[in-house]
C-alpha positions in Angstrom: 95.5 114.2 96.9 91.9 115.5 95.9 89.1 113.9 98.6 85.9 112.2 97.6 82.8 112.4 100.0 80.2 110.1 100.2 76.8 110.8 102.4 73.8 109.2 102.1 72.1 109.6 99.2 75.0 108.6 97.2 75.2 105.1 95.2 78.8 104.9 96.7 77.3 105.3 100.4 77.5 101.9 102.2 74.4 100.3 102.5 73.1 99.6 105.8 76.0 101.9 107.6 73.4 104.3 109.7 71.4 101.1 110.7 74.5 99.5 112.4 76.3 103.2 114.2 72.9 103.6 115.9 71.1 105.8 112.9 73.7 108.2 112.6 74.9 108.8 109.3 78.4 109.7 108.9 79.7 111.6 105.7 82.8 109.8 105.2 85.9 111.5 103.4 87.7 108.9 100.8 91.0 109.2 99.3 91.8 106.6 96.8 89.7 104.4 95.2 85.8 104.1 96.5 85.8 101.1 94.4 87.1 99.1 97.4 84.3 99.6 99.2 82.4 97.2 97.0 84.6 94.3 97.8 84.1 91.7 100.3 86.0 92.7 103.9 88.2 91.3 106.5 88.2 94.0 109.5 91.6 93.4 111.4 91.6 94.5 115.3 94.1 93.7 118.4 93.9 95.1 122.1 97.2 97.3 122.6 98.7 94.7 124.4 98.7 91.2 122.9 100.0 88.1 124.4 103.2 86.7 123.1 101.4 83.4 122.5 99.1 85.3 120.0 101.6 87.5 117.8 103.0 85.0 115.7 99.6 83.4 115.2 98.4 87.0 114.3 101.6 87.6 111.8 100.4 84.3 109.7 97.0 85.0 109.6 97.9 88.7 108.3 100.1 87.0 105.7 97.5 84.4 104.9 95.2 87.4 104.4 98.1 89.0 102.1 98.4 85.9 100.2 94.9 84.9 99.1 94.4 88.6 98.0 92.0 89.1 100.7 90.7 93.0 101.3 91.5 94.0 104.4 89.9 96.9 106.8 91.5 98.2 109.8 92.1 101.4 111.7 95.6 99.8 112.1 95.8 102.0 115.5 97.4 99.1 118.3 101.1 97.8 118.1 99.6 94.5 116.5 97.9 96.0 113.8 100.8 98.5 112.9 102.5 95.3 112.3 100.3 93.7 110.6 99.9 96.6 108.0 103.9 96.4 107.5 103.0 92.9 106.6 100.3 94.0 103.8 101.7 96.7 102.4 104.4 94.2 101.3 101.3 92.3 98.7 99.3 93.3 96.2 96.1 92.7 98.1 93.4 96.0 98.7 93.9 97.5 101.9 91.4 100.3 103.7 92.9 102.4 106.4 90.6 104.1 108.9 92.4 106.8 110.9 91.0 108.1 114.1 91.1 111.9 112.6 90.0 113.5 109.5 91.6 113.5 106.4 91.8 116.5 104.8 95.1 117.5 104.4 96.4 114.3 105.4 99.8 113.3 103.8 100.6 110.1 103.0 103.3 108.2 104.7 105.6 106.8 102.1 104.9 103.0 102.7 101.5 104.0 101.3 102.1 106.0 98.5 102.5 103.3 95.5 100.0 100.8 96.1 97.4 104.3 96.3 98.7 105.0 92.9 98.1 101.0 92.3 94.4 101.9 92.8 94.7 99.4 96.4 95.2 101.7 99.0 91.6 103.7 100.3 91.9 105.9 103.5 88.5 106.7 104.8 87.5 109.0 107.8 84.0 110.0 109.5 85.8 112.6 111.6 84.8 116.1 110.0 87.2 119.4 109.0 89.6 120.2 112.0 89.5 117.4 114.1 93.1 116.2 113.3 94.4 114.6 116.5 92.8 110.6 117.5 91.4 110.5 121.0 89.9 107.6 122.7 86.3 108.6 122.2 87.7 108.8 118.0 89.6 105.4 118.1 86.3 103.8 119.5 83.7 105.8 116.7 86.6 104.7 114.1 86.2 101.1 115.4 82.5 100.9 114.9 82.7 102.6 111.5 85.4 99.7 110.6 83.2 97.1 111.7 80.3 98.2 110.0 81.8 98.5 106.8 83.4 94.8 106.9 82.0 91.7 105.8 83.2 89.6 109.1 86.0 90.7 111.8 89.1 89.3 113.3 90.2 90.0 116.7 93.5 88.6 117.3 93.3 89.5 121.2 90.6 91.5 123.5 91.6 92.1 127.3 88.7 90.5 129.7 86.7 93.3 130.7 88.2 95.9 128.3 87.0 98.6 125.9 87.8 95.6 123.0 85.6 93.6 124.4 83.3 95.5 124.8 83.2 96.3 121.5 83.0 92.7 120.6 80.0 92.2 122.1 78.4 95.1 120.1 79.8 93.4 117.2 78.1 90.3 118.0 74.9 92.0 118.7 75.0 93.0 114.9 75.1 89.5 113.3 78.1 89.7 112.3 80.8 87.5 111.9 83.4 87.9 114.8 86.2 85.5 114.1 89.2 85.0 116.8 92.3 81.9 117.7 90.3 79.2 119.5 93.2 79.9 122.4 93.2 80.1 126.3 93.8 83.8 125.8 90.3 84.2 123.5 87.7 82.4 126.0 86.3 85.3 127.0 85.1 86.0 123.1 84.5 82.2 122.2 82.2 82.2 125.3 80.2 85.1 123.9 79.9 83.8 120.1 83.5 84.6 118.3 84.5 81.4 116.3 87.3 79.8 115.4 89.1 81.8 112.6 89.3 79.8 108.9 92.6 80.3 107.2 91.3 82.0 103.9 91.2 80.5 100.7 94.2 78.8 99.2 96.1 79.0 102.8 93.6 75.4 104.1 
Protein backbone atom coordinates (compact mmCIF):
# COMPACT_ATOMS: atom_id res chain seq x y z
CA UNK A 1 0.00 0.00 0.00
CA UNK A 2 1.11 3.46 -1.48
CA UNK A 3 2.54 5.86 1.75
CA UNK A 4 1.36 9.38 2.40
CA UNK A 5 3.89 11.87 4.14
CA UNK A 6 3.10 14.62 6.03
CA UNK A 7 5.90 17.38 7.32
CA UNK A 8 5.25 20.53 8.37
CA UNK A 9 3.98 22.74 6.15
CA UNK A 10 1.27 20.53 5.24
CA UNK A 11 -2.51 21.20 6.32
CA UNK A 12 -2.51 17.45 7.31
CA UNK A 13 0.56 18.05 9.70
CA UNK A 14 -0.66 17.96 13.41
CA UNK A 15 -0.77 21.11 14.95
CA UNK A 16 1.23 21.74 17.80
CA UNK A 17 3.37 18.26 17.25
CA UNK A 18 7.07 20.00 17.27
CA UNK A 19 6.05 22.16 20.35
CA UNK A 20 5.34 18.97 22.48
CA UNK A 21 8.66 16.44 21.05
CA UNK A 22 10.94 19.30 22.21
CA UNK A 23 10.89 21.34 18.54
CA UNK A 24 11.71 18.61 16.49
CA UNK A 25 9.59 18.07 13.69
CA UNK A 26 9.11 14.66 12.55
CA UNK A 27 7.96 13.74 8.88
CA UNK A 28 5.62 11.11 9.65
CA UNK A 29 4.81 8.22 7.02
CA UNK A 30 0.86 7.45 6.89
CA UNK A 31 -0.80 4.55 5.42
CA UNK A 32 -4.48 4.62 5.48
CA UNK A 33 -6.54 7.23 5.95
CA UNK A 34 -4.95 10.77 7.29
CA UNK A 35 -8.45 11.70 8.02
CA UNK A 36 -8.18 10.06 11.42
CA UNK A 37 -5.91 12.27 12.54
CA UNK A 38 -8.62 14.91 12.78
CA UNK A 39 -10.55 13.04 15.23
CA UNK A 40 -10.66 13.31 18.84
CA UNK A 41 -7.91 10.54 20.57
CA UNK A 42 -7.65 8.07 23.29
CA UNK A 43 -3.76 7.14 23.50
CA UNK A 44 -3.76 3.50 25.14
CA UNK A 45 -0.39 2.50 27.05
CA UNK A 46 0.55 -0.40 29.64
CA UNK A 47 4.11 -1.23 31.36
CA UNK A 48 5.15 -4.82 29.89
CA UNK A 49 4.17 -6.27 33.02
CA UNK A 50 0.67 -5.51 34.37
CA UNK A 51 -0.73 -6.64 37.53
CA UNK A 52 -3.34 -9.30 37.46
CA UNK A 53 -5.66 -7.04 39.40
CA UNK A 54 -5.44 -4.55 36.49
CA UNK A 55 -6.01 -6.77 33.19
CA UNK A 56 -9.52 -7.35 33.42
CA UNK A 57 -10.08 -3.68 34.36
CA UNK A 58 -7.92 -2.82 31.21
CA UNK A 59 -9.92 -5.56 28.89
CA UNK A 60 -13.38 -3.49 29.84
CA UNK A 61 -12.14 -0.29 29.48
CA UNK A 62 -10.67 -1.29 25.82
CA UNK A 63 -14.11 -2.70 25.08
CA UNK A 64 -15.84 0.39 26.54
CA UNK A 65 -13.54 2.23 24.12
CA UNK A 66 -14.64 -0.23 21.25
CA UNK A 67 -18.23 0.22 22.04
CA UNK A 68 -18.75 3.99 22.20
CA UNK A 69 -16.80 4.19 18.81
CA UNK A 70 -14.07 5.94 20.55
CA UNK A 71 -10.61 6.51 18.25
CA UNK A 72 -8.06 4.93 19.73
CA UNK A 73 -3.96 5.64 19.48
CA UNK A 74 -1.46 3.25 20.60
CA UNK A 75 1.90 1.83 19.60
CA UNK A 76 0.18 -1.42 20.82
CA UNK A 77 3.90 -2.63 21.70
CA UNK A 78 3.39 -4.31 25.63
CA UNK A 79 1.53 -7.71 26.18
CA UNK A 80 -1.49 -5.46 27.41
CA UNK A 81 -1.88 -3.44 24.57
CA UNK A 82 -1.42 -6.47 22.07
CA UNK A 83 -4.54 -7.53 23.77
CA UNK A 84 -6.23 -4.79 23.82
CA UNK A 85 -5.86 -4.22 19.97
CA UNK A 86 -7.25 -8.03 19.53
CA UNK A 87 -10.11 -6.49 21.35
CA UNK A 88 -10.64 -3.46 18.81
CA UNK A 89 -10.04 -4.85 15.82
CA UNK A 90 -13.09 -6.93 16.65
CA UNK A 91 -15.45 -3.05 16.29
CA UNK A 92 -15.94 -0.79 13.98
CA UNK A 93 -14.27 2.06 15.93
CA UNK A 94 -10.94 4.02 14.16
CA UNK A 95 -7.91 2.67 15.32
CA UNK A 96 -4.12 4.36 14.84
CA UNK A 97 -1.17 2.11 15.16
CA UNK A 98 2.26 3.56 15.81
CA UNK A 99 5.07 0.96 15.26
CA UNK A 100 8.47 1.55 16.69
CA UNK A 101 10.04 1.27 12.95
CA UNK A 102 9.31 2.77 9.69
CA UNK A 103 6.89 1.82 7.38
CA UNK A 104 7.81 1.61 4.18
CA UNK A 105 7.45 -1.68 2.94
CA UNK A 106 5.55 -2.68 5.84
CA UNK A 107 2.97 -5.56 5.18
CA UNK A 108 0.02 -5.74 6.92
CA UNK A 109 -0.83 -8.40 9.24
CA UNK A 110 -4.11 -9.90 8.29
CA UNK A 111 -6.20 -8.82 11.39
CA UNK A 112 -5.65 -5.41 9.92
CA UNK A 113 -6.27 -5.61 6.51
CA UNK A 114 -10.19 -5.09 6.24
CA UNK A 115 -10.99 -2.38 8.60
CA UNK A 116 -7.78 -0.44 6.45
CA UNK A 117 -9.85 -1.10 3.41
CA UNK A 118 -12.93 0.21 5.92
CA UNK A 119 -11.04 3.53 5.79
CA UNK A 120 -10.47 2.81 10.13
CA UNK A 121 -7.27 1.53 10.26
CA UNK A 122 -4.03 4.47 10.01
CA UNK A 123 -0.45 3.23 10.66
CA UNK A 124 1.86 6.09 11.22
CA UNK A 125 5.63 6.14 11.80
CA UNK A 126 8.41 8.97 12.50
CA UNK A 127 11.15 6.47 12.00
CA UNK A 128 12.76 7.31 8.44
CA UNK A 129 13.82 4.79 5.33
CA UNK A 130 15.79 1.72 6.76
CA UNK A 131 15.32 1.77 10.26
CA UNK A 132 13.05 -1.45 10.27
CA UNK A 133 13.79 -3.12 13.58
CA UNK A 134 12.07 -1.32 17.20
CA UNK A 135 14.63 -0.67 19.83
CA UNK A 136 14.15 0.87 23.16
CA UNK A 137 15.44 4.26 22.34
CA UNK A 138 12.38 3.79 19.07
CA UNK A 139 9.64 2.44 21.51
CA UNK A 140 10.27 5.52 23.76
CA UNK A 141 10.44 8.39 20.56
CA UNK A 142 7.16 6.20 19.34
CA UNK A 143 5.61 6.87 22.85
CA UNK A 144 6.02 10.60 22.84
CA UNK A 145 4.88 10.80 19.18
CA UNK A 146 1.57 8.77 20.40
CA UNK A 147 1.05 11.10 23.18
CA UNK A 148 1.36 14.10 21.38
CA UNK A 149 -0.93 13.30 18.78
CA UNK A 150 -3.82 12.18 21.40
CA UNK A 151 -6.40 14.19 22.89
CA UNK A 152 -5.93 12.64 26.65
CA UNK A 153 -3.98 9.18 27.62
CA UNK A 154 -4.77 6.10 29.49
CA UNK A 155 -2.20 4.20 31.31
CA UNK A 156 -3.54 1.05 32.55
CA UNK A 157 -0.29 0.31 34.68
CA UNK A 158 3.36 2.16 35.03
CA UNK A 159 6.07 0.34 37.30
CA UNK A 160 7.27 2.80 40.21
CA UNK A 161 10.34 4.21 39.10
CA UNK A 162 10.21 2.85 35.42
CA UNK A 163 10.74 4.17 31.99
CA UNK A 164 6.52 4.44 31.91
CA UNK A 165 6.61 6.55 34.50
CA UNK A 166 8.74 8.39 33.60
CA UNK A 167 7.12 9.14 30.64
CA UNK A 168 4.06 9.98 32.56
CA UNK A 169 5.45 12.65 34.16
CA UNK A 170 6.45 14.19 30.78
CA UNK A 171 3.03 13.65 29.90
CA UNK A 172 1.82 15.57 32.65
CA UNK A 173 4.22 18.32 32.22
CA UNK A 174 2.34 18.91 28.76
CA UNK A 175 -1.14 19.56 30.10
CA UNK A 176 -2.46 16.82 29.04
CA UNK A 177 -4.88 14.57 30.21
CA UNK A 178 -3.35 11.42 31.81
CA UNK A 179 -6.10 9.23 32.88
CA UNK A 180 -5.34 5.79 34.96
CA UNK A 181 -7.71 3.05 37.66
CA UNK A 182 -7.85 4.90 40.92
CA UNK A 183 -6.10 1.45 42.32
CA UNK A 184 -3.38 0.57 44.98
CA UNK A 185 -1.29 -0.42 41.94
CA UNK A 186 -1.70 3.38 40.18
CA UNK A 187 -0.62 5.60 43.42
CA UNK A 188 2.41 6.46 42.10
CA UNK A 189 0.50 8.28 38.92
CA UNK A 190 -2.59 9.61 41.02
CA UNK A 191 0.13 11.17 43.37
CA UNK A 192 1.60 13.03 40.43
CA UNK A 193 -1.72 14.27 38.68
CA UNK A 194 -3.29 11.10 36.62
CA UNK A 195 -7.15 10.95 37.40
CA UNK A 196 -9.51 8.60 37.70
CA UNK A 197 -10.38 7.19 34.25
CA UNK A 198 -14.34 8.03 33.01
CA UNK A 199 -15.92 5.18 31.28
CA UNK A 200 -16.72 6.90 27.83
CA UNK A 201 -19.82 7.86 26.63
CA UNK A 202 -22.80 5.48 26.60
CA UNK A 203 -20.69 2.87 28.93
CA UNK A 204 -21.70 5.46 32.48
Amino acid sequence: MDLTWLQPGDDRYPLGLAAMLGGAAPRIAAMGDVGLLRQRKVALFSSVRCPGSLILKTYDYACSLRDAGATVISGFHSPMEKECLTLLLRGHQPIIICPARSIEGMRLPKPWRQPMGEDRLLVLSSFPVGQNRATAERARARNLLVAALADEIFVSYASPGGKMEQFCRQVVSWRKPLLTFDTPENANLLAFGARQVPMPEGQR
